[in-house]
N, CA, C and O of each residue as an XYZ file, in Angstrom:
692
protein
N     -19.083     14.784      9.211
C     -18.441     16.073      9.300
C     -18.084     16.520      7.883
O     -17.449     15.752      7.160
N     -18.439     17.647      7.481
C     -18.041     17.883      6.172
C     -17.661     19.310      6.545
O     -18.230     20.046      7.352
N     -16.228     19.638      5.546
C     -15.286     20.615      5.836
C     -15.527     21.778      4.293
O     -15.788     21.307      3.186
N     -15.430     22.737      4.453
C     -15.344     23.668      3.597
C     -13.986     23.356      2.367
O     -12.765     23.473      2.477
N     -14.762     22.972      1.351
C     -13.789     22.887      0.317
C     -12.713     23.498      0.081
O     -12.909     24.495      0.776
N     -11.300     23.715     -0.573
C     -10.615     24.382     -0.582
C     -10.334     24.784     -1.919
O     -10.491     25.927     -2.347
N      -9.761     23.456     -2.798
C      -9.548     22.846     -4.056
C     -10.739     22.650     -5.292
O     -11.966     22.707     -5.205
N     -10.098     22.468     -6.140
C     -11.409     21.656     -7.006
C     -11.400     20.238     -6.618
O     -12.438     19.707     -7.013
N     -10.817     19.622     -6.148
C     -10.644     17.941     -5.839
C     -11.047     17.866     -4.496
O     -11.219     16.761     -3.983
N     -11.227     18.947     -3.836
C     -11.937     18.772     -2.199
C     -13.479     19.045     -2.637
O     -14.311     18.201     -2.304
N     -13.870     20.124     -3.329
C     -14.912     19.688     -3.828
C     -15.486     18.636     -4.699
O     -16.697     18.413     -4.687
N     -14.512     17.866     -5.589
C     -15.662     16.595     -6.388
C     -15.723     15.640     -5.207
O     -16.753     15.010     -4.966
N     -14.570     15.525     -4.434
C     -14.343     14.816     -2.997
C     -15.769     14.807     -2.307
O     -16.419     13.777     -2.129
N     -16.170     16.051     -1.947
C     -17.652     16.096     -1.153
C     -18.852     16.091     -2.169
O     -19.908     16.618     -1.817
N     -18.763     15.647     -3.137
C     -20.118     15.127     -4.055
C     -20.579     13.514     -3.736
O     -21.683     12.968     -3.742
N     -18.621     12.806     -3.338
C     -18.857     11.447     -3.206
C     -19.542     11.337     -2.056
O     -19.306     12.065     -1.092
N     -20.604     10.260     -2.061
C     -21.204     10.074     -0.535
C     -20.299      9.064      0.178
O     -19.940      8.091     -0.486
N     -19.883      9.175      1.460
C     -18.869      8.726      2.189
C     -19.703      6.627      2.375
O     -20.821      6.171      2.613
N     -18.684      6.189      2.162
C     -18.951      4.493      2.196
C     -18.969      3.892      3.882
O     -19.834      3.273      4.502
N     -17.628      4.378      4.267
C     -17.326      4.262      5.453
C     -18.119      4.972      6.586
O     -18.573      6.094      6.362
N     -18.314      4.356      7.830
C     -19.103      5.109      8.581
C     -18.475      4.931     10.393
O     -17.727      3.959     10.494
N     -18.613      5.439     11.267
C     -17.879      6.058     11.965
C     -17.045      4.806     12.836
O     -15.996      5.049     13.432
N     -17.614      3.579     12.817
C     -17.108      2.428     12.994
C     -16.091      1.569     12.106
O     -15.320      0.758     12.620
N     -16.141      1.765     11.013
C     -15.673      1.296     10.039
C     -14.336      2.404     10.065
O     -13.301      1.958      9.570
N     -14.296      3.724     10.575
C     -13.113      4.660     10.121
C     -12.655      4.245     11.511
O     -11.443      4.154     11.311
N     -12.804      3.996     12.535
C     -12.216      3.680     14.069
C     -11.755      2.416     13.648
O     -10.697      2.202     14.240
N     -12.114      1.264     12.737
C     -11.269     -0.347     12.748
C     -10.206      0.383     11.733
O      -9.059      0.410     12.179
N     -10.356      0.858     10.705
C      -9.531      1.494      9.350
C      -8.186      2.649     10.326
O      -7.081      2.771      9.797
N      -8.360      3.095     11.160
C      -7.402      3.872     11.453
C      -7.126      3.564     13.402
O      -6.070      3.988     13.872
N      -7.803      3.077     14.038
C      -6.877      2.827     15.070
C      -5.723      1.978     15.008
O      -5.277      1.388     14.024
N      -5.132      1.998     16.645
C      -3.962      1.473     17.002
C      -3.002      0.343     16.508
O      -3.105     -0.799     16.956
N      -1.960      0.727     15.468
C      -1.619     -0.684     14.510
C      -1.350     -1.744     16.124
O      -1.503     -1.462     17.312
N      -1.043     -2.598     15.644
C      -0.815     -3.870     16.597
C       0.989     -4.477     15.905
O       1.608     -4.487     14.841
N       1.186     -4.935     17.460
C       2.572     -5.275     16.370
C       2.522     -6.388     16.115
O       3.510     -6.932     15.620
N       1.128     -7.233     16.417
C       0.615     -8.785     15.558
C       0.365     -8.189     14.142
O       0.650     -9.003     13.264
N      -0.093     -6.983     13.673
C      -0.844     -7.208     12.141
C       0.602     -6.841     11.650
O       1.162     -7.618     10.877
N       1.383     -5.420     12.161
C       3.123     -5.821     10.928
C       3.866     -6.838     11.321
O       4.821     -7.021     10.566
N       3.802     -7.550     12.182
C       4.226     -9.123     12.075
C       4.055     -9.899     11.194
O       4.871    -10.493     10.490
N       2.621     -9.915     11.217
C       1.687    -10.997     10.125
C       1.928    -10.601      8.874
O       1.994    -11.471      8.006
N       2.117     -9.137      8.506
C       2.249     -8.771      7.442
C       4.049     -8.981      6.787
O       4.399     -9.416      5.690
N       4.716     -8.593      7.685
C       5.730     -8.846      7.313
C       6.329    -10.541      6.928
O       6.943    -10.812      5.896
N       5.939    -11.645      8.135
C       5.834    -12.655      7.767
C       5.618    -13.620      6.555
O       6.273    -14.562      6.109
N       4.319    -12.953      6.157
C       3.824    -13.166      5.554
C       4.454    -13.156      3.598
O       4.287    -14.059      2.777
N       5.165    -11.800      3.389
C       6.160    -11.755      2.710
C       6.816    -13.041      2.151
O       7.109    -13.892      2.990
N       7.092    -13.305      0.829
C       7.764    -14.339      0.220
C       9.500    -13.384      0.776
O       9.841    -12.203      0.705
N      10.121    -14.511      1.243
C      11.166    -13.907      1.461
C      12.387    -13.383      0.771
O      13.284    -12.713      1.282
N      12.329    -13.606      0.094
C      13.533    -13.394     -1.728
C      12.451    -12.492     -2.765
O      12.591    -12.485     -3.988
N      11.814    -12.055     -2.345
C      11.350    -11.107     -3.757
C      11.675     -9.378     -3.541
O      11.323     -8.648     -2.615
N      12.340     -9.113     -4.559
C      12.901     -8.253     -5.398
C      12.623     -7.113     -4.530
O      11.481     -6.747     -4.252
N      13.991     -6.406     -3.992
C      14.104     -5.083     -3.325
C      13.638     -3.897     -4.114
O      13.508     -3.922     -5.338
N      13.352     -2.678     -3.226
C      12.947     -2.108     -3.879
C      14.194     -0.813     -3.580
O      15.260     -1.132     -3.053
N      13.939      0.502     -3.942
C      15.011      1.373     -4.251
C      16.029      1.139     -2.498
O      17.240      1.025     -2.305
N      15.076      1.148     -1.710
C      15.794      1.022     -0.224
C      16.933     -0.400     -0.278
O      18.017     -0.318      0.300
N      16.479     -1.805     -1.119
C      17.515     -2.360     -1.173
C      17.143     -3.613     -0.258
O      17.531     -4.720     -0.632
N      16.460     -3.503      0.841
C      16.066     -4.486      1.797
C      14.666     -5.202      1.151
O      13.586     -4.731      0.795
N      15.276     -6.696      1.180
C      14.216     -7.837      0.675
C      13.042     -8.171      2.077
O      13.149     -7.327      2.967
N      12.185     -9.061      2.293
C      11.636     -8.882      2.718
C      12.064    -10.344      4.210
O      11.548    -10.706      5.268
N      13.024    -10.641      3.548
C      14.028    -11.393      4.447
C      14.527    -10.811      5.639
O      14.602    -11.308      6.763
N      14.880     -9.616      5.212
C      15.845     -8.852      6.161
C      14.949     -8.744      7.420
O      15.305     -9.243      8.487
N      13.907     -8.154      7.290
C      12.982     -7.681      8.287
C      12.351     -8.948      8.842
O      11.628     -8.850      9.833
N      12.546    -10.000      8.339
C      12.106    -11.219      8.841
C      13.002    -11.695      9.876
O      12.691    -12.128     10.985
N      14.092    -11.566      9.397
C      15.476    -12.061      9.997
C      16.007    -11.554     11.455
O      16.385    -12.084     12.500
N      15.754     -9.718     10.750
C      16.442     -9.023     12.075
C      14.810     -8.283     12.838
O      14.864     -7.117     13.228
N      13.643     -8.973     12.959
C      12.407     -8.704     13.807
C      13.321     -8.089     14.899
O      13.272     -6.859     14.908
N      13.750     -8.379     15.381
C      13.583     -8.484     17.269
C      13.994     -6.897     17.382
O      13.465     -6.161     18.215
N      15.413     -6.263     16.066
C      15.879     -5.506     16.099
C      14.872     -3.999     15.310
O      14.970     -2.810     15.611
N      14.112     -4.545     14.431
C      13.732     -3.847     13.479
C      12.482     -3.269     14.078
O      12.176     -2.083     13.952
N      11.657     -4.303     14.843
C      10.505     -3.983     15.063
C       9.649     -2.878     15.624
O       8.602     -2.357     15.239
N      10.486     -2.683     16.724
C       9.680     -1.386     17.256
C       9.744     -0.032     16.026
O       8.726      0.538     15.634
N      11.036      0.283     15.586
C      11.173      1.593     14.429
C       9.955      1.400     13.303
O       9.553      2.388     12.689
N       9.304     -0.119     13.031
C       8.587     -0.633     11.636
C       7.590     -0.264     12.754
O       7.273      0.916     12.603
N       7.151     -0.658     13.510
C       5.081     -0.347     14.398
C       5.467      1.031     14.365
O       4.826      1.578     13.468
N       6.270      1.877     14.975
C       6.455      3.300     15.334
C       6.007      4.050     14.090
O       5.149      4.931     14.132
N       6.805      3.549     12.662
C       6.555      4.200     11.142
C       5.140      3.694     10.969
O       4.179      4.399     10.660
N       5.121      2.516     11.179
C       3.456      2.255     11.007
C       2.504      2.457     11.202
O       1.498      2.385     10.496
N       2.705      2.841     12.521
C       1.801      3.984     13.339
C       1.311      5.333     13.035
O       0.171      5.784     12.916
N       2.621      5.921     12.929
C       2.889      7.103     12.067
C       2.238      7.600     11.286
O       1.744      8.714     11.460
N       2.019      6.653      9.862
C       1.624      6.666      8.620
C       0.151      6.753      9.255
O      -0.344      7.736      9.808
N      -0.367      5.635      9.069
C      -1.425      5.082      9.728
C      -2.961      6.133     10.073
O      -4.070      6.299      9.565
N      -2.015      6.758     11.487
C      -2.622      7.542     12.135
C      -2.430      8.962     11.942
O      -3.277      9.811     12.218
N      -1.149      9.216     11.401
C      -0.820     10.917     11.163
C      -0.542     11.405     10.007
O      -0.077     12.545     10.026
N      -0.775     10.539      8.251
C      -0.535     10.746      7.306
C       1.675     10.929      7.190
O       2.298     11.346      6.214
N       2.081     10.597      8.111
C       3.216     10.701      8.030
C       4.302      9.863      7.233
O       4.730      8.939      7.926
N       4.710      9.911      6.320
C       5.529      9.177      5.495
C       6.441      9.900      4.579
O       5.959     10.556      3.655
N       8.216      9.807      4.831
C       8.934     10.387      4.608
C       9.169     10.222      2.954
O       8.786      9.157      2.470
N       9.605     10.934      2.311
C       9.580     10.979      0.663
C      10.235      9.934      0.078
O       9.899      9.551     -1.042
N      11.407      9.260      0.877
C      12.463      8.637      0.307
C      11.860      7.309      0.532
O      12.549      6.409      0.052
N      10.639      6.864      1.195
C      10.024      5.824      1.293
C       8.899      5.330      0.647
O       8.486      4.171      0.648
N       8.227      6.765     -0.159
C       7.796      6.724     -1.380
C       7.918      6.426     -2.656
O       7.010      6.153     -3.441
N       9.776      6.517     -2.983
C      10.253      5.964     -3.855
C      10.294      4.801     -4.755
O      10.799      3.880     -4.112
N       9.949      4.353     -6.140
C       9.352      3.155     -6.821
C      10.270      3.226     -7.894
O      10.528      4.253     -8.523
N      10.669      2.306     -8.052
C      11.522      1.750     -9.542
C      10.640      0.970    -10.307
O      10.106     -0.104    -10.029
N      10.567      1.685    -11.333
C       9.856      0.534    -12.556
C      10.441      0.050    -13.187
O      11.191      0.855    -13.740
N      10.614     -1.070    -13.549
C      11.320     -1.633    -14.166
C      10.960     -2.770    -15.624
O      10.020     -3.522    -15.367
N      11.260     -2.869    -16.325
C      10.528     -3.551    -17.226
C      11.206     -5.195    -17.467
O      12.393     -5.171    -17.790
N      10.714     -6.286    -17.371
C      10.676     -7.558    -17.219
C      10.517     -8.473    -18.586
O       9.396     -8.825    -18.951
N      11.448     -8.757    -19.159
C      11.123     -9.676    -20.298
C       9.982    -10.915    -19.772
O      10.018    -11.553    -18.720
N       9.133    -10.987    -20.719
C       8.292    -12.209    -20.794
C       8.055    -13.374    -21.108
O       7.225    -14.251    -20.868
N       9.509    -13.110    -22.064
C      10.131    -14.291    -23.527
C      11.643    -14.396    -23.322
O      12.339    -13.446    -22.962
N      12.140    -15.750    -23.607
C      13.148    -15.991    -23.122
C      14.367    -14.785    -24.201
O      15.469    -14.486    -23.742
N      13.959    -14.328    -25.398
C      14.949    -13.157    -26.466
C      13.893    -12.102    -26.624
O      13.229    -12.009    -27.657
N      13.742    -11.291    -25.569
C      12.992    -10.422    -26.004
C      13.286     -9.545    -27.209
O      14.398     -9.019    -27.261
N      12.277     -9.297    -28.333
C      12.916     -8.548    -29.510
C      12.118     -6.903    -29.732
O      12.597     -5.864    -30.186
N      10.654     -7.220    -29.172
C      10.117     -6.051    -29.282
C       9.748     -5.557    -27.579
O      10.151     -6.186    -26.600
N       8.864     -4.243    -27.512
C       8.771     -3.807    -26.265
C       7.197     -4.878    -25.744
O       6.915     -5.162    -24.580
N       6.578     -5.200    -26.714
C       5.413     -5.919    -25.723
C       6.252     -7.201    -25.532
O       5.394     -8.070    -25.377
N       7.359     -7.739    -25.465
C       7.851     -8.493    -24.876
C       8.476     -8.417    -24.165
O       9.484     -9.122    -24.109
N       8.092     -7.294    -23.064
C       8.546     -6.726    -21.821
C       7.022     -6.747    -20.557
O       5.915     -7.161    -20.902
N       7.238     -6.371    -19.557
C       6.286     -6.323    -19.107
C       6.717     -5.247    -17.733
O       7.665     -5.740    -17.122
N       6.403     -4.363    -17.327
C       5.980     -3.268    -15.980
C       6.185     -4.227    -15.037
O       5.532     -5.262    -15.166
N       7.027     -4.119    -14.006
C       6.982     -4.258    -12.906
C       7.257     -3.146    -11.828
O       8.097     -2.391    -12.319
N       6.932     -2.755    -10.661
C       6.757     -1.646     -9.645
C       7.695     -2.410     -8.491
O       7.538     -3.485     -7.912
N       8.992     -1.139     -8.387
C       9.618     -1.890     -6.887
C       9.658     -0.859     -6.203
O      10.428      0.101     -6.210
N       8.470     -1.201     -5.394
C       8.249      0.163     -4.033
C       9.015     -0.385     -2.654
O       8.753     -1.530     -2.284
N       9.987      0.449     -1.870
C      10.555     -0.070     -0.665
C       9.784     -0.728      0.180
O       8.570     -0.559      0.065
N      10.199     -1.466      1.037
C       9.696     -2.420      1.496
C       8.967     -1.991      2.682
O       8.238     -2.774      3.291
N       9.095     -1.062      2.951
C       8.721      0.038      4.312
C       7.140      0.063      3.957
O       6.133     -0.380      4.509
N       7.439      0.903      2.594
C       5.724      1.066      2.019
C       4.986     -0.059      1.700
O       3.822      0.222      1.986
N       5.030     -0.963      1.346
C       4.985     -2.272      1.046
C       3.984     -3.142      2.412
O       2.981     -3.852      2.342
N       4.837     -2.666      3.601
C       4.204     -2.734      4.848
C       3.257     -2.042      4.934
O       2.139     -2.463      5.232
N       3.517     -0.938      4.704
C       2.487      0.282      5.242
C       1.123     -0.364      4.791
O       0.181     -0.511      5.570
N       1.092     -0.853      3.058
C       0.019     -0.748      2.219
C      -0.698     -1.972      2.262
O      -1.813     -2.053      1.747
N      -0.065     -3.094      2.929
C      -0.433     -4.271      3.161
C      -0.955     -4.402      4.726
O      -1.710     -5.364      4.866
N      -0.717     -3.651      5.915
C      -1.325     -3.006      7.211
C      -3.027     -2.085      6.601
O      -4.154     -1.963      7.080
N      -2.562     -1.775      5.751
C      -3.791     -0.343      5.343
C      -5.196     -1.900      4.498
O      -6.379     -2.128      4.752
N      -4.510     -2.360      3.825
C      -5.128     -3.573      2.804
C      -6.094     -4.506      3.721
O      -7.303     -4.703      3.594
N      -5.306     -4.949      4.555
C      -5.907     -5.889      5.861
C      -7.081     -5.079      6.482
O      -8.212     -5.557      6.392
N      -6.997     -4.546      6.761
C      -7.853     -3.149      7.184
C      -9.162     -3.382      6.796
O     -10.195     -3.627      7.419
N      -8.837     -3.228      5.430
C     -10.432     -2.742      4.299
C     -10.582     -3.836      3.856
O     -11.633     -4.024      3.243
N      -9.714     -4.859      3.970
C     -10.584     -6.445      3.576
C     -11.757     -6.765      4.142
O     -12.760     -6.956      3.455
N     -11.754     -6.859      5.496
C     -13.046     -7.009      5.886
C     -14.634     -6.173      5.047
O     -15.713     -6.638      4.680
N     -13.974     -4.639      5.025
C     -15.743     -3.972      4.390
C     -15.400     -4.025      2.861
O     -15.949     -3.084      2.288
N     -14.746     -4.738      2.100
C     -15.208     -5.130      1.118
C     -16.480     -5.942      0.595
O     -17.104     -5.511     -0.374
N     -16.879     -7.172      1.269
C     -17.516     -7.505      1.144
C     -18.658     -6.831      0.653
O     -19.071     -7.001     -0.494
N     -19.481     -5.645      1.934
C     -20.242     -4.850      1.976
C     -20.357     -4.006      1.122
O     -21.477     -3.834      0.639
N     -19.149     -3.149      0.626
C     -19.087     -2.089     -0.311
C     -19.049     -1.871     -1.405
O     -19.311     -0.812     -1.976
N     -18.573     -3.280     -2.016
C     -18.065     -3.428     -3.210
C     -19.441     -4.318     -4.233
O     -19.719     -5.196     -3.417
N     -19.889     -4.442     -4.808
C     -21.068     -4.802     -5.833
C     -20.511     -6.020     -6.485
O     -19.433     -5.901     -7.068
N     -21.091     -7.143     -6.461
C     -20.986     -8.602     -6.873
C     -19.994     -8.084     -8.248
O     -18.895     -8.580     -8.498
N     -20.522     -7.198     -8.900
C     -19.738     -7.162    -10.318
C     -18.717     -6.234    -10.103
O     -18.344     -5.563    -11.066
N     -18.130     -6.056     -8.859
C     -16.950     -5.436     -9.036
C     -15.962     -6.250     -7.930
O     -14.836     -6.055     -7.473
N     -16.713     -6.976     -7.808
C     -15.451     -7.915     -6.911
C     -14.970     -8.875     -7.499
O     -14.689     -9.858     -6.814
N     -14.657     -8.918     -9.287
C     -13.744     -9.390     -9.823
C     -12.411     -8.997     -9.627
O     -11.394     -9.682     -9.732
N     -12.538     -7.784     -9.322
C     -11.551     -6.862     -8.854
C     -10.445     -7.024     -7.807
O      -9.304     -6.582     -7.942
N     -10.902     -7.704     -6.750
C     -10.500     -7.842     -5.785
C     -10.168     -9.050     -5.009
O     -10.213     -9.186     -3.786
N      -9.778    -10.029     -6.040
C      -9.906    -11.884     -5.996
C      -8.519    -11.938     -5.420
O      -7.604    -11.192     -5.767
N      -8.443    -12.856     -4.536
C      -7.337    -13.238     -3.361
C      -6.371    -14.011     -4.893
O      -6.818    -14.733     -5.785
N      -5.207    -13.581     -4.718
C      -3.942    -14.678     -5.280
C      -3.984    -13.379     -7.138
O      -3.440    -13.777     -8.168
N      -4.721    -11.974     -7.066
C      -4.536    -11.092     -7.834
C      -2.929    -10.513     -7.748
O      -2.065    -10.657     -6.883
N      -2.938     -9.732     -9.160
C      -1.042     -9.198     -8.868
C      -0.787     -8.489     -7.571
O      -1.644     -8.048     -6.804
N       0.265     -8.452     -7.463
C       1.142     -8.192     -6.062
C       0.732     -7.002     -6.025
O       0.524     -6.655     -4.863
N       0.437     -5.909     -7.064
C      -0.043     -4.137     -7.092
C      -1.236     -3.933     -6.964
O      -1.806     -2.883     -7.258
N      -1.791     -5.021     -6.463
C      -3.031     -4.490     -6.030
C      -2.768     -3.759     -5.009
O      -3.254     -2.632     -5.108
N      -2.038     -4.004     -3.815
C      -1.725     -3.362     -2.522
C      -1.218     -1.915     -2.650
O      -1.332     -0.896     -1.970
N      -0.645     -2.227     -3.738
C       0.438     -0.876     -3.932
C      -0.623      0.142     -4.735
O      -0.516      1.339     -4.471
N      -1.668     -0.284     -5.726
C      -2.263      0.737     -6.101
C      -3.348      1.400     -5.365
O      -3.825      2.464     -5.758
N      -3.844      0.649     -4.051
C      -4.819      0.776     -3.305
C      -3.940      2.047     -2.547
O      -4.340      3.210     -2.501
N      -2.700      1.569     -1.989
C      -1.987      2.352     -1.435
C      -1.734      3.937     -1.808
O      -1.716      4.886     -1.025
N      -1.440      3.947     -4.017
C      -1.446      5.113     -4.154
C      -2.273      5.907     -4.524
O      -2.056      7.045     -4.940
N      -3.452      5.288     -4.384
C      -4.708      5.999     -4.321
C      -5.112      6.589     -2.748
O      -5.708      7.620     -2.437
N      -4.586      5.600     -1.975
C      -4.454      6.278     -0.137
C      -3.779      7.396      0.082
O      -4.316      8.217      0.826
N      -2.673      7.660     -0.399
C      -1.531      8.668     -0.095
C      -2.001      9.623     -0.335
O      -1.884     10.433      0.584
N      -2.716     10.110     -1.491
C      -2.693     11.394     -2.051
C      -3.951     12.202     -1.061
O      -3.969     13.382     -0.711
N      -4.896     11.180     -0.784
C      -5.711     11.721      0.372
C      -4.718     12.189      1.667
O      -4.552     13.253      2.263
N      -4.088     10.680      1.794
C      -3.328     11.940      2.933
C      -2.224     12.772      2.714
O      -1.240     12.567      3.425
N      -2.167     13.824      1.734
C      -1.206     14.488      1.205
C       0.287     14.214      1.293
O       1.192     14.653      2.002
N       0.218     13.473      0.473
C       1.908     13.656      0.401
C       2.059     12.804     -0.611
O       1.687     11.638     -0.737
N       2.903     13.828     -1.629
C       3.419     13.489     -2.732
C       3.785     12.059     -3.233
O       4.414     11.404     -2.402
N       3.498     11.378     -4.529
C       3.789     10.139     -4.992
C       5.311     10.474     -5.928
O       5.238     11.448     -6.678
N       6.235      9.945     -5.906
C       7.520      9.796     -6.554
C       7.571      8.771     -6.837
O       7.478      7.881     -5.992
N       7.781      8.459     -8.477
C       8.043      7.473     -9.479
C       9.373      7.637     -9.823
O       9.618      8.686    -10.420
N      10.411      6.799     -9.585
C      11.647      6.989    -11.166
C      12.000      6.009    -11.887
O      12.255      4.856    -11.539
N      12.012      6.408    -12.757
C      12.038      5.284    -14.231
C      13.526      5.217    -14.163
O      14.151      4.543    -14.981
């Protein structure tokens, strides 16, 4: 299906030839399961670093029984209707000494603390497209994509997802 451009970015959009094909967009966007944000949430090291929302990845481990249906419902949401509220978009960067006296700035290092909501979202969306990697991706670019890579891989896959489904990315430093 190809739609009448609107933008200049809906048009370079329809130059790309589409990867995915009508099977591959039915596994990529049907019905989340509340086994995969289980697994995903589970899965979570449980003590690593909140993000602007404040909730570690403990919490949601802890209080499942309570949390769960509102986390598949948002998950769903996203998922299937591009729906994701702004304040869950929210990312703190923060910068991380590397050296025990840091003296200059390359003895700092970028770190990204996106709420833990999105975090889900992007790690539900990740699981997804693991499988047609294999297929899509070219021996020399699946250096790219090596299991036990930084934690932003998810998150950059993610903010490269969002903007397709419109809605604004918010950074604050």
């Amino acid at each position: 299906m190809v739609r009448e451009p609107t933008k200049l970015s809906d048009k370079l959009l329809n130059l790309i030839p589409p990867i995915l094909n009508d099977a591959d967009n039915e596994l990529v966007m049907c019905q989340v399961t509340e086994e995969e944000v289980k697994e995903v949430v589970f899965a979570m090291a449980a003590y690593k670093a909140s993000g602007p929302d404040g909730f570690p990845p403990t919490f949601f481990q802890v209080f499942w029984e309570i949390v769960k249906y509102d986390l598949i419902k948002a998950t769903r949401d996203f998922i299937q209707m591009g729906n994701l509220l702004k304040k869950l978009n929210n990312t703190f960067i923060v910068s991380v000494p590397k050296v025990p006296y840091p003296k200059l700035i390359i003895d700092f290092r970028p770190i990204s603390l996106c709420n833990m909501v999105y975090k889900i979202f992007s790690k539900v969306v990740v699981n997804r497209i693991k499988p047609l990697l294999d297929r899509d991706i070219s021996p020399s670019q699946r250096v790219l994509f090596r299991v036990g890579r930084s934690s932003m891989r998810s998150s950059l896959l993610m903010k490269s997802f969002i903007p397709w489904r419109g809605v604004a990315t918010q950074v604050w430093l």
